[in-house]
VORO-478816 format. One record per atom (N, C-alpha, C, O): residue number from 1; x, y, z; atom name. Coordinates in nm, 3 decimals, m for minus. Layout:
BEGIN
+-----+---------+---------+---------+-------+
! num !       x !       y !       z ! atomo !
+-----+---------+---------+---------+-------+
! NUM !       X !       Y !       Z !    CA !
...
+-----+---------+---------+---------+-------+
//
This chain:
BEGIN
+-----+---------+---------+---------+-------+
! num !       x !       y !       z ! atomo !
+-----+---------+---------+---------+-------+
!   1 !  m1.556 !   6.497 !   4.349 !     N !
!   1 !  m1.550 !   6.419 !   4.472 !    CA !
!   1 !  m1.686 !   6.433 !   4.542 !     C !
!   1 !  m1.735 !   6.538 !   4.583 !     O !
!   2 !  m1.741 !   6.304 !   4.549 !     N !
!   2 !  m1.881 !   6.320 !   4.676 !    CA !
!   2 !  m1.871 !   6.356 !   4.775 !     C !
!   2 !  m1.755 !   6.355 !   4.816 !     O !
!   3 !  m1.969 !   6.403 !   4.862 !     N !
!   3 !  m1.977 !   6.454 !   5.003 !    CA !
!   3 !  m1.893 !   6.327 !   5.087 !     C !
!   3 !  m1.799 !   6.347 !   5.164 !     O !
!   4 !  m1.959 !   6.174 !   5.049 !     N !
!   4 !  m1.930 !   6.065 !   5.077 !    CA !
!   4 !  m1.783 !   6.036 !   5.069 !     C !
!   4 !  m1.733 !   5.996 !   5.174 !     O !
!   5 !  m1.706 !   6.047 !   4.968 !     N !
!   5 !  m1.581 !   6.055 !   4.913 !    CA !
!   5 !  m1.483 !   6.140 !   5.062 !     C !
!   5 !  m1.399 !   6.105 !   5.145 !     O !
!   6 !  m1.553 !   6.253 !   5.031 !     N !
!   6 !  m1.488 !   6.390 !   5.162 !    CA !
!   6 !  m1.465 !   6.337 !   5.293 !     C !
!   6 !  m1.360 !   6.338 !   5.357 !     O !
!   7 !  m1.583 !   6.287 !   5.326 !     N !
!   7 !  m1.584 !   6.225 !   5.479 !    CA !
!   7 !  m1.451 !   6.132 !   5.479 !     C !
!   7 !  m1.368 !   6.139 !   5.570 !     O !
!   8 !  m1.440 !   6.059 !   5.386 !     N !
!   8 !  m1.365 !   5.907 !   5.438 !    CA !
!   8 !  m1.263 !   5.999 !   5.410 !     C !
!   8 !  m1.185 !   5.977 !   5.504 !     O !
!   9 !  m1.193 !   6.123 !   5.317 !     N !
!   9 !  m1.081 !   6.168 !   5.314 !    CA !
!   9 !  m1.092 !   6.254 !   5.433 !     C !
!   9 !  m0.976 !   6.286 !   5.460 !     O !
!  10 !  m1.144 !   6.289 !   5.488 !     N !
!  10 !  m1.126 !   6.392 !   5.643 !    CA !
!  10 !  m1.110 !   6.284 !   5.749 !     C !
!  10 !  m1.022 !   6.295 !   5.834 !     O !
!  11 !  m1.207 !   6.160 !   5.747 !     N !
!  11 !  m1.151 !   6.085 !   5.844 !    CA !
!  11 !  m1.053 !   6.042 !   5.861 !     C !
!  11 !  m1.003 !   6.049 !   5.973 !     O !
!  12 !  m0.964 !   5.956 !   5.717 !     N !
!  12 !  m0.846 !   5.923 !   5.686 !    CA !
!  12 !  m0.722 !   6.044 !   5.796 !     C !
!  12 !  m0.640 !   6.025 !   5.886 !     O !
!  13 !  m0.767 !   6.144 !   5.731 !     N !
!  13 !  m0.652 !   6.256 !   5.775 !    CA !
!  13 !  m0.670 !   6.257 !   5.915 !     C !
!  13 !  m0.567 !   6.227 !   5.976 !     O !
!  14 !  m0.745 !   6.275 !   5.968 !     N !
!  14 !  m0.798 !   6.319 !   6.084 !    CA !
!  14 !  m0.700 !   6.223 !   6.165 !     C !
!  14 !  m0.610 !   6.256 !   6.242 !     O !
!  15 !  m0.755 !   6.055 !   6.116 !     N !
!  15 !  m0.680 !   5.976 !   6.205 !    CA !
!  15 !  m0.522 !   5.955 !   6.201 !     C !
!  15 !  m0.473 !   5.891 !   6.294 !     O !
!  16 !  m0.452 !   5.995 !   6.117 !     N !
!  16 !  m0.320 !   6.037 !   6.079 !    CA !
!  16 !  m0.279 !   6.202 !   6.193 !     C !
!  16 !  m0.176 !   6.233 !   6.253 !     O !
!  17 !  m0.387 !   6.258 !   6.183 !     N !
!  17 !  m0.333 !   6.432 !   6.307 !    CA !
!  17 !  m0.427 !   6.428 !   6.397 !     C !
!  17 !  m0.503 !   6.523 !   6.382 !     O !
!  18 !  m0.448 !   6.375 !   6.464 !     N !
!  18 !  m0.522 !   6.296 !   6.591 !    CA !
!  18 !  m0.535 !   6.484 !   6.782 !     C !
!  18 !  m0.583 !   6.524 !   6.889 !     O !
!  19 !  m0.449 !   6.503 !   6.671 !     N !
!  19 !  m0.380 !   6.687 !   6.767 !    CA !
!  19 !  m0.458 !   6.813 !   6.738 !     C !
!  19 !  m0.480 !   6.919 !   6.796 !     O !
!  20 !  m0.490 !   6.758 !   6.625 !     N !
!  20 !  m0.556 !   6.894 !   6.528 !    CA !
!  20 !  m0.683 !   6.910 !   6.565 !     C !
!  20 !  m0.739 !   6.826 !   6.636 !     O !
!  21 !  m0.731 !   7.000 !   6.529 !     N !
!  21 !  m0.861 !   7.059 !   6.535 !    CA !
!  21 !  m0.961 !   7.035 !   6.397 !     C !
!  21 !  m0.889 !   6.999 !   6.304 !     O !
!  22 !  m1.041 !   7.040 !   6.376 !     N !
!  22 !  m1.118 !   7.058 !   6.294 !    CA !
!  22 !  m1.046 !   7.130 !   6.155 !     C !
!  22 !  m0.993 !   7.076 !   6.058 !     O !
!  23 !  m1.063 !   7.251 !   6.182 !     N !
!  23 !  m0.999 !   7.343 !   6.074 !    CA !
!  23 !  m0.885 !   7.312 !   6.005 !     C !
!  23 !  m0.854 !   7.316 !   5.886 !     O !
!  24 !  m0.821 !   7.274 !   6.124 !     N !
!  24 !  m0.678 !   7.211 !   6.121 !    CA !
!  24 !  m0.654 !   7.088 !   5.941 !     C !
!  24 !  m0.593 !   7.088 !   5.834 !     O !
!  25 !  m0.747 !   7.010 !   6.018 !     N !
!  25 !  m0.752 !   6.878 !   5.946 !    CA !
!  25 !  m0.826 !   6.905 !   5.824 !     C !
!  25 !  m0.796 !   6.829 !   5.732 !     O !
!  26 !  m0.911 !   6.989 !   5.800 !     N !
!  26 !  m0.954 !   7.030 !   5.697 !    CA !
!  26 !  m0.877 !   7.101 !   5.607 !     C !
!  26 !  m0.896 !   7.044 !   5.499 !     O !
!  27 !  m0.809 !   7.182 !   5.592 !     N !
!  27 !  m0.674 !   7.250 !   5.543 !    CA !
!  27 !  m0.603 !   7.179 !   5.480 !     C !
!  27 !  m0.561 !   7.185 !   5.364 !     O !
!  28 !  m0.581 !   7.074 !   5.600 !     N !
!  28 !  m0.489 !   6.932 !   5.525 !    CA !
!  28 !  m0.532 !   6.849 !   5.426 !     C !
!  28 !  m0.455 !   6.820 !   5.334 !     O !
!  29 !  m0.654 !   6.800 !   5.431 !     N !
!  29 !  m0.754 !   6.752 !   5.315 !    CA !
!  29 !  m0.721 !   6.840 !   5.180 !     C !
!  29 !  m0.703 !   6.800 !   5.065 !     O !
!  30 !  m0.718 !   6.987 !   5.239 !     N !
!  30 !  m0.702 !   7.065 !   5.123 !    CA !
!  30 !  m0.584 !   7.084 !   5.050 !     C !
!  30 !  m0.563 !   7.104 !   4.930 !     O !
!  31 !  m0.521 !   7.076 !   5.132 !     N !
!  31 !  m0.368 !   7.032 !   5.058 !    CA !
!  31 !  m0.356 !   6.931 !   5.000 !     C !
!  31 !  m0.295 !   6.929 !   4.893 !     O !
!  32 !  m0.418 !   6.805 !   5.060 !     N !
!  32 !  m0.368 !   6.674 !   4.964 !    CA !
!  32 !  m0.453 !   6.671 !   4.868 !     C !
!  32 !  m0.407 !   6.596 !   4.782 !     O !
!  33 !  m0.580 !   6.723 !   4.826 !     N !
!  33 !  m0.677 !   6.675 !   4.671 !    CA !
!  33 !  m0.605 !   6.735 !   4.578 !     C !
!  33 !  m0.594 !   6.690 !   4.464 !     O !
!  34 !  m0.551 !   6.839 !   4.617 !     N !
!  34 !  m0.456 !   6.930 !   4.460 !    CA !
!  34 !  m0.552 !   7.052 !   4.452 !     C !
!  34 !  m0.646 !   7.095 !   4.520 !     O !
!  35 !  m0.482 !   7.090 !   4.331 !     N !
!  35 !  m0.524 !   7.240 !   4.308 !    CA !
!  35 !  m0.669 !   7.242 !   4.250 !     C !
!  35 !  m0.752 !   7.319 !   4.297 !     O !
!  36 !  m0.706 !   7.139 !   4.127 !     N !
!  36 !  m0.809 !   7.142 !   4.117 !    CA !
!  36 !  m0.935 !   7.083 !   4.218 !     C !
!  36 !  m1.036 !   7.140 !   4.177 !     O !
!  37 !  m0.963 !   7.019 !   4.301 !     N !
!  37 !  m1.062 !   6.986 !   4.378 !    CA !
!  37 !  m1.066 !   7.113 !   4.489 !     C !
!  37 !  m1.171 !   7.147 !   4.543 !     O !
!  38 !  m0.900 !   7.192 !   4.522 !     N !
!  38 !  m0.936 !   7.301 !   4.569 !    CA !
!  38 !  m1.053 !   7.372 !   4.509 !     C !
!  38 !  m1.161 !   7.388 !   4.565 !     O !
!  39 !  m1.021 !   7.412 !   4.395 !     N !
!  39 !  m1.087 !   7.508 !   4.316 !    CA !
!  39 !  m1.283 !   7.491 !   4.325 !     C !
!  39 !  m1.376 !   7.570 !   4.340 !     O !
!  40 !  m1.269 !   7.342 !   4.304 !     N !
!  40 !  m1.391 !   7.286 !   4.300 !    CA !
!  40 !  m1.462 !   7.311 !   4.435 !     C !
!  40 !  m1.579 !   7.346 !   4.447 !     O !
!  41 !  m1.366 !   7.286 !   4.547 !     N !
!  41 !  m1.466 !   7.295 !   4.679 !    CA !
!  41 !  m1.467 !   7.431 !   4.729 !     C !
!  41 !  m1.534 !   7.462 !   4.827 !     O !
!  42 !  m1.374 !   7.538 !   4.645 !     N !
!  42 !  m1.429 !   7.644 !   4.680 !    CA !
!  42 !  m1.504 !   7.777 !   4.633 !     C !
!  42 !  m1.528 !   7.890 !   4.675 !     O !
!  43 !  m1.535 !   7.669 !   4.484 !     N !
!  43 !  m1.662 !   7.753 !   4.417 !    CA !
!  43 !  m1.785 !   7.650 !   4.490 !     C !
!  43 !  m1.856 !   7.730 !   4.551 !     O !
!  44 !  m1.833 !   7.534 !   4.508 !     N !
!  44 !  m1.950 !   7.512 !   4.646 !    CA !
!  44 !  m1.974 !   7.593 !   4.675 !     C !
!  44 !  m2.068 !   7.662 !   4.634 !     O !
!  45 !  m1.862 !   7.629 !   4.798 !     N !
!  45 !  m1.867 !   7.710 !   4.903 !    CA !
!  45 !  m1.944 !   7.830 !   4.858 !     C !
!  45 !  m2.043 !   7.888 !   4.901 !     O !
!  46 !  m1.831 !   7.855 !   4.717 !     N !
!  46 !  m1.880 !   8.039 !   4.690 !    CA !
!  46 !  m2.072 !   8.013 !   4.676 !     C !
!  46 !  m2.163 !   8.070 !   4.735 !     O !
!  47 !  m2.073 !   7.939 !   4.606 !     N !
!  47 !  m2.234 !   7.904 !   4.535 !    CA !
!  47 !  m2.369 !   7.881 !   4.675 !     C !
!  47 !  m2.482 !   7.929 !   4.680 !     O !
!  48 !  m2.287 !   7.778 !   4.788 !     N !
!  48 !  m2.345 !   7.815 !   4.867 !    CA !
!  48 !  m2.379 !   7.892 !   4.974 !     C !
!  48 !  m2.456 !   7.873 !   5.067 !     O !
!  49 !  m2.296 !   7.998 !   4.940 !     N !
!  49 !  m2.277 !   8.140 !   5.039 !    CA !
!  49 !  m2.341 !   8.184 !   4.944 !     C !
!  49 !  m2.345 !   8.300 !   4.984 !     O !
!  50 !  m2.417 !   8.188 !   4.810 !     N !
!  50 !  m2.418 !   8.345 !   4.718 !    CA !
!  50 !  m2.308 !   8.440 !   4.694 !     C !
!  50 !  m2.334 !   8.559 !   4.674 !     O !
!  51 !  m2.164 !   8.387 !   4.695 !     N !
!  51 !  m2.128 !   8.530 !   4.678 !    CA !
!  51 !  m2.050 !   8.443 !   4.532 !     C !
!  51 !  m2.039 !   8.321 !   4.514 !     O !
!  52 !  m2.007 !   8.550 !   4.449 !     N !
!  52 !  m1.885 !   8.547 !   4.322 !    CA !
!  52 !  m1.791 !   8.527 !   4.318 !     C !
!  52 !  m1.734 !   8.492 !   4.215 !     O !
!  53 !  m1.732 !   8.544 !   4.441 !     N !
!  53 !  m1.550 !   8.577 !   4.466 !    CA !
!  53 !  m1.545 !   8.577 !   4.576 !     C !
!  53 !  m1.625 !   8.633 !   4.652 !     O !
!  54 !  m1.412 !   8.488 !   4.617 !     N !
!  54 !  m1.343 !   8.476 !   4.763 !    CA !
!  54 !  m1.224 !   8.395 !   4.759 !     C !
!  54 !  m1.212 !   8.313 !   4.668 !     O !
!  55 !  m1.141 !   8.407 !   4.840 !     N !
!  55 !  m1.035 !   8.370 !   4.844 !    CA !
!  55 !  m1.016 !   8.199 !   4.855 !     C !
!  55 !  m1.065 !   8.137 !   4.949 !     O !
!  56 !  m0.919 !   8.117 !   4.718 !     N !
!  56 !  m0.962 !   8.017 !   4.721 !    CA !
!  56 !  m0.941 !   7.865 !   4.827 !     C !
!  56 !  m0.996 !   7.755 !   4.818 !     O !
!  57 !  m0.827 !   7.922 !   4.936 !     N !
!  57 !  m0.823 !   7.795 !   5.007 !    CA !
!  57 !  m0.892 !   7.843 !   5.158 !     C !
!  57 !  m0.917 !   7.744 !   5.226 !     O !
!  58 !  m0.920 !   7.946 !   5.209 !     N !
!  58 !  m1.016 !   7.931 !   5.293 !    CA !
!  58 !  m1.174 !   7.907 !   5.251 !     C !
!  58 !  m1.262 !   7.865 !   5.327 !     O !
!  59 !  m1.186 !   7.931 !   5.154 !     N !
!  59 !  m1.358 !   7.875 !   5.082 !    CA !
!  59 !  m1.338 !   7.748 !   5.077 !     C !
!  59 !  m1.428 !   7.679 !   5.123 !     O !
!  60 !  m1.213 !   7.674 !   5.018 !     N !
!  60 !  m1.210 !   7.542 !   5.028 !    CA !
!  60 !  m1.227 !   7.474 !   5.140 !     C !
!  60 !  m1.307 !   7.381 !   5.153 !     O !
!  61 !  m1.154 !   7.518 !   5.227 !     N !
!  61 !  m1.135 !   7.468 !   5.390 !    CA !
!  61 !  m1.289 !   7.455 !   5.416 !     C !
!  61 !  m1.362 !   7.357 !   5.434 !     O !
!  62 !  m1.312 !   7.597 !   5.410 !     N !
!  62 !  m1.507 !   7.613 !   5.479 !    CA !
!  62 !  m1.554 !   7.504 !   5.394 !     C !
!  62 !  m1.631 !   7.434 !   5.460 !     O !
!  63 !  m1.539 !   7.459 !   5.275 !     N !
!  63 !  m1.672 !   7.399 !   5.274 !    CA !
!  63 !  m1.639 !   7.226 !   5.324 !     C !
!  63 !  m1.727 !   7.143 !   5.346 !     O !
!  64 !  m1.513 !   7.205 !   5.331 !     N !
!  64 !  m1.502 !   7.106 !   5.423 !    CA !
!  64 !  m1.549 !   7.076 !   5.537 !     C !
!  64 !  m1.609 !   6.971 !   5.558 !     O !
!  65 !  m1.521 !   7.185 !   5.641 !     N !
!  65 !  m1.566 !   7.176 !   5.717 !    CA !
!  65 !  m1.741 !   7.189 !   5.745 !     C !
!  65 !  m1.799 !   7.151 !   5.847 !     O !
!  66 !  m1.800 !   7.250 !   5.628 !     N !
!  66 !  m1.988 !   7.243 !   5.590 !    CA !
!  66 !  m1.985 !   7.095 !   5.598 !     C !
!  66 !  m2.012 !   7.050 !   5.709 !     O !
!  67 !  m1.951 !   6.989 !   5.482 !     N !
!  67 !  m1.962 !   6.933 !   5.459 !    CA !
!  67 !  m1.924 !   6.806 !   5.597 !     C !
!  67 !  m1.992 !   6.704 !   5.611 !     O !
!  68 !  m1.858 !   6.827 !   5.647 !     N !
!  68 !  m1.836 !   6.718 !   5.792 !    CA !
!  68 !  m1.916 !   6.760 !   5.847 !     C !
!  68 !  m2.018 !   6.693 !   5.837 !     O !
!  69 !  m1.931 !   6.912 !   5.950 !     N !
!  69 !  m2.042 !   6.947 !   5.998 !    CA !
!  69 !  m2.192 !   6.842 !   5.993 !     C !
!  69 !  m2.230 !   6.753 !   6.070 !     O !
!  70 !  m2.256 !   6.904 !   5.857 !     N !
!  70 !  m2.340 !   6.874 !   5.807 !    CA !
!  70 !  m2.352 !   6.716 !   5.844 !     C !
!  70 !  m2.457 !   6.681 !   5.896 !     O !
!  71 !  m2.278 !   6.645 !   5.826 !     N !
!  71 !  m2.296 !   6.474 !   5.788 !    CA !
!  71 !  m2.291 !   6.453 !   5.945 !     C !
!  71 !  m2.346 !   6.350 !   5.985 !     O !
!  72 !  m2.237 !   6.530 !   6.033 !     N !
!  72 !  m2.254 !   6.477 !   6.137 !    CA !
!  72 !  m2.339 !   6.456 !   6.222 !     C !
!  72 !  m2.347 !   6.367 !   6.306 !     O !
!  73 !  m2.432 !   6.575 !   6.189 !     N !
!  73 !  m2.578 !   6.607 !   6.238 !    CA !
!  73 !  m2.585 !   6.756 !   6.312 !     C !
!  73 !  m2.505 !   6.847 !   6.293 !     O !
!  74 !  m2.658 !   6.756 !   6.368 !     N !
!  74 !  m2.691 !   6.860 !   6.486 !    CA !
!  74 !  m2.655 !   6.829 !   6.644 !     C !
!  74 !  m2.679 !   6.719 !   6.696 !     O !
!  75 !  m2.597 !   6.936 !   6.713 !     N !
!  75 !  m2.524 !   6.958 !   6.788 !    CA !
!  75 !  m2.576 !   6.883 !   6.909 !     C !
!  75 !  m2.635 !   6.987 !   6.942 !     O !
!  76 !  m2.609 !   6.798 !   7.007 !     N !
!  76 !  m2.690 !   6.717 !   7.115 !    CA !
!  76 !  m2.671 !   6.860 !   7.242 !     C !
!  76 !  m2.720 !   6.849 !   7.355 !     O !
+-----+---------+---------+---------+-------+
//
């Protein structure tokens, strides 16, 4: 899945839990790609932290939330 891909699935969700928070809605993303794109977004994560090992649906979550972050820009 592209970075590009991610966005329109976080926005999608987002506008479906309109209540949620960030984290929130990211979680949920992570629930709906399945087990493997979990896996996938949370070796990223691991790769772009440097580390080997971490637990796999909060690495997933984080790098969702990198990845929106990121596309959104810097903070005004």
């Amino acid at each position: 899945m592209t970075d590009e891909e991610l966005i329109v699935e976080f926005a999608l969700t987002r506008l479906d839990n309109p209540d949620l928070d960030l984290e929130e809605v990211a979680a949920l993303v992570v629930r709906r790609v399945g087990a493997d794109r979990m896996v996938e977004f949370a070796s990223r994560n691991l790769a772009a932290r440097g580390e080997l090992r971490g637990a796999v649906f909060p690495a997933a979550v984080e790098h969702v939330l990198r990845v929106v972050l990121t596309m959104r820009g810097p903070a005004d």
